[in-house]
N, C-alpha and C positions, 0 to 999 in steps of 0.2 A: 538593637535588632527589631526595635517595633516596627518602622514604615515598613517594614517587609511582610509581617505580620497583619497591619494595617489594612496593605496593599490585599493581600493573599486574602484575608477572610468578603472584603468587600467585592474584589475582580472575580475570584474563584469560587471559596467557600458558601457565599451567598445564593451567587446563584444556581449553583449546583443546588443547594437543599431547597430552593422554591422551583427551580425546574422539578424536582422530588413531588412534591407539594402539589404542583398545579396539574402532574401525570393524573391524578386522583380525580380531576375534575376537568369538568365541561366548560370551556369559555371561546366564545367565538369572538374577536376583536377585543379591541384595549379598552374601550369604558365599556364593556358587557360584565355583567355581576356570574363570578363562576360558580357552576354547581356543582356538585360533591356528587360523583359517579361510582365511585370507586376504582373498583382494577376493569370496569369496563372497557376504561379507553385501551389496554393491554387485549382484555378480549376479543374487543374489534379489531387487532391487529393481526388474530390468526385468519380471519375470515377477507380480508381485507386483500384484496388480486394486485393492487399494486404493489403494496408490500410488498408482497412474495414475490413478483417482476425484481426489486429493487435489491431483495437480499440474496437471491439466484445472479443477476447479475453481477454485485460485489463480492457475492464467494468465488466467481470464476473469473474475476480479476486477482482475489487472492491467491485463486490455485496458479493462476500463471504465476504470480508475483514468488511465491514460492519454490514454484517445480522450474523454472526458467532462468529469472532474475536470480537468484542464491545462485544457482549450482554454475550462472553466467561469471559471476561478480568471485563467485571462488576460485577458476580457473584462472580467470583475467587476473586475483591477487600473483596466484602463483608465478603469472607471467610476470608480472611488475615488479614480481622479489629477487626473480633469477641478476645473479650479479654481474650474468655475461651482457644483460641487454645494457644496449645504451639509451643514455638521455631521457633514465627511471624519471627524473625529478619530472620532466615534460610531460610524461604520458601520464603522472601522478593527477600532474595537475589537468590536464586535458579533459581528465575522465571525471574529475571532480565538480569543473567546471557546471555543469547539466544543473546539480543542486544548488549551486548558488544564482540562479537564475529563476526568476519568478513564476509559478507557478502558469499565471495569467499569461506571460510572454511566452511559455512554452506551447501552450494551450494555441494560441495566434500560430505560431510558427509551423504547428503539424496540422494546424486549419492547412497551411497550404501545402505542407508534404500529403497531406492525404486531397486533395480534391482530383475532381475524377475528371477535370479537362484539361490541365495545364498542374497538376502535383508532381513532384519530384519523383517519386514513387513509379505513376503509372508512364508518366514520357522518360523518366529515363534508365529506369530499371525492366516494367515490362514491358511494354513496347521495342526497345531493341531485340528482345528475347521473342517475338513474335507471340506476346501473349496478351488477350484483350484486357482491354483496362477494367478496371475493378471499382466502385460507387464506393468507396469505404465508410464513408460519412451519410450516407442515400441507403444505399442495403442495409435492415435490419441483420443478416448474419455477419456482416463485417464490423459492425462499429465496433464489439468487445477486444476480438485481435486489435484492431486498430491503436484502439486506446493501452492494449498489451504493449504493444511495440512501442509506445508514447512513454509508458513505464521502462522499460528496459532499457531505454535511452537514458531517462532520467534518474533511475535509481542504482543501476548497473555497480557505476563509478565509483559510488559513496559507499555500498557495502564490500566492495573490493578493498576498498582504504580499512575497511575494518576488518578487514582479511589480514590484508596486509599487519597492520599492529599487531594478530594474536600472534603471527607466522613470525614478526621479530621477537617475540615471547618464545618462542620454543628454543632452547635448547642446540646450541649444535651440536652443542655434546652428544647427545642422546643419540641426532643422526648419525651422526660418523660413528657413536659403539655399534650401531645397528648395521652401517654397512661394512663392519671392520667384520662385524659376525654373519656377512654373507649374505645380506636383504637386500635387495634390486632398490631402485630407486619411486618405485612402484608401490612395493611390499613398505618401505620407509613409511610413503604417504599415506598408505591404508592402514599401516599399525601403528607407529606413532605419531606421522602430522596430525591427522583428522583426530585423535583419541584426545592431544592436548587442544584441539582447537575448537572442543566441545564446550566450554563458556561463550566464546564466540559467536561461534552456530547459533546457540541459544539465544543471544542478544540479537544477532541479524535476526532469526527468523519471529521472537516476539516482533521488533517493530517491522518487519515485513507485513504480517498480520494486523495491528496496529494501526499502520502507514494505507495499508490496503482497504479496509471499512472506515478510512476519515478519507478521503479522496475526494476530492469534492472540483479545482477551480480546473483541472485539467479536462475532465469530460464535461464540464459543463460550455466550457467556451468549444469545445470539438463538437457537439453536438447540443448545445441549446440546454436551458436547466431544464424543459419538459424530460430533456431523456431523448430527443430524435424519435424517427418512425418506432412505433410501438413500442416505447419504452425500452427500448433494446439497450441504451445506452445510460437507463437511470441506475444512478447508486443510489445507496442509504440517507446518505449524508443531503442528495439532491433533494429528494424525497421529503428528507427534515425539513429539508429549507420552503420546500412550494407548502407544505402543509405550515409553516410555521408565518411562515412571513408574505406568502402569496393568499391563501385560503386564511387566513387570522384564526385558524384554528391553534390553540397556544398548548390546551390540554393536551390534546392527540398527538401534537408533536414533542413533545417532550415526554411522553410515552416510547416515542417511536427513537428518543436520545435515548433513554434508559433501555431498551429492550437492543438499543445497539453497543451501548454499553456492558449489558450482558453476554451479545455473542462473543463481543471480543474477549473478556474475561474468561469464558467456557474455553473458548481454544483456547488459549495462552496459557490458561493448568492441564487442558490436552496433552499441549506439544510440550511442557514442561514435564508434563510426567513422560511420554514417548522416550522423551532425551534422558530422563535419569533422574532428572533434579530433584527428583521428592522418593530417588531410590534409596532407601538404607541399604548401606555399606555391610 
């Protein structure tokens, strides 16, 4: 078991603990001698306006990801499981599809569902509708939906499939004593699908959260890695990267990996406690 071990401390563990390391200090470019700052560089990240642009924007892509994407991808399980539809295995794989597709390619592809002269979107959805066309990519209030809608495409599918596996977990037993004692098919779902399919939940919605502050090759090929007009369209993860690898500031960004690393950590024992998991019985 050592190459893996090997592998692991060199690819991951390493630089994880010098990313840790170099948060503490000041270094602009690769042969610059870095200075020991302390938790300045963290301090400068409260006062810091792009920041907050960047972490305002990634949270309201997680609350879509969240409030949309989940409650989309659990409906759509339930479709997928009913035994009366036909040709389950096809639309399995249909919906799946989206994720095994390249980030980068998906990014190109909705460059041209969203453009505002000739996208799929504005010629043949609003414009039949007699409705003007919309800058999605151009307007600063549009890029976020935009990129929402680029997620729910892309992620929809995949957390339905994990719907689907908890929902072949349950029990038919359980349903059928339930409807045998007189529970609509409704009352079923609301007391005991959803109550067993609370591990589930849990795992969709950690990496929804997760999935949503590392986001990085989808908006940036939709809208440029500056972020588009006013930043409207920067995440966290973009943000890492201009300050890391665009501005050779090495210290400040890996401040800005750790303190992303924290948010995600904060919520994920949020919602982990919300959901129960750390309730004594």
């Amino acid at each position: 078991i050592s190459p893996f071990f090997i592998g692991y401390a060199i690819f991951f563990l390493y630089p994880v603990l010098w990313a840790l390391y170099l948060s503490f200090f000041q270094q602009v470019g690769i042969g610059s001698e870095p200075k020991f700052v302390g938790l300045q560089n963290y301090a400068n990240l409260l006062s810091d306006d792009t920041f907050r642009t960047a972490l305002v924007n990634t949270s309201y892509y997680a609350a879509g990801s969240i409030f949309l994407i989940v409650p989309l991808a659990l409906l759509l399980a339930v479709v997928l499981f009913m035994r009366s539809l036909r040709g389950r295995e096809f639309f399995r794989l249909f919906f799946f599809s989206p994720n095994i597709t390249s980030g980068v390619v998906v990014g190109i592809i909705f460059t041209l569902v969203f453009s505002a002269d000739y996208g799929l979107i504005n010629n043949y959805i609003l414009k039949p509708l007699g409705m003007p066309a919309v800058r999605w990519l151009q307007d600063p209030q549009w890029i976020m939906p935009a990129i929402i809608i680029l997620g729910i495409w892309r992620f929809t599918g995949i957390n339905a499939l994990y719907f689907m596996a908890g929902l072949q977990n349950v029990s038919e037993e359980v349903r059928e004593a339930a409807m045998i004692d007189g529970a609509t098919r409704w009352q079923v779902f609301r007391y005991v699908t959803l109550p067993l399919l609370r591990p589930v939940m849990v795992f969709v919605l950690t990496f929804a959260i997760i999935g949503s502050y590392n986001l990085f090759a989808e908006p940036s090929i939709l809208v440029g890695a500056q972020g588009g007009p006013n930043n409207a369209g920067l995440f966290m993860t973009m943000y890492l990267y201009l300050t890391g690898f665009r501005f050779m500031k090495f210290g400040y960004a890996s401040a800005i990996g750790y303190a992303l690393a924290l948010i995600i950590l904060v919520l994920t024992l949020i919602q982990l406690r919300v959901m129960g998991i750390f309730r004594e019985d």
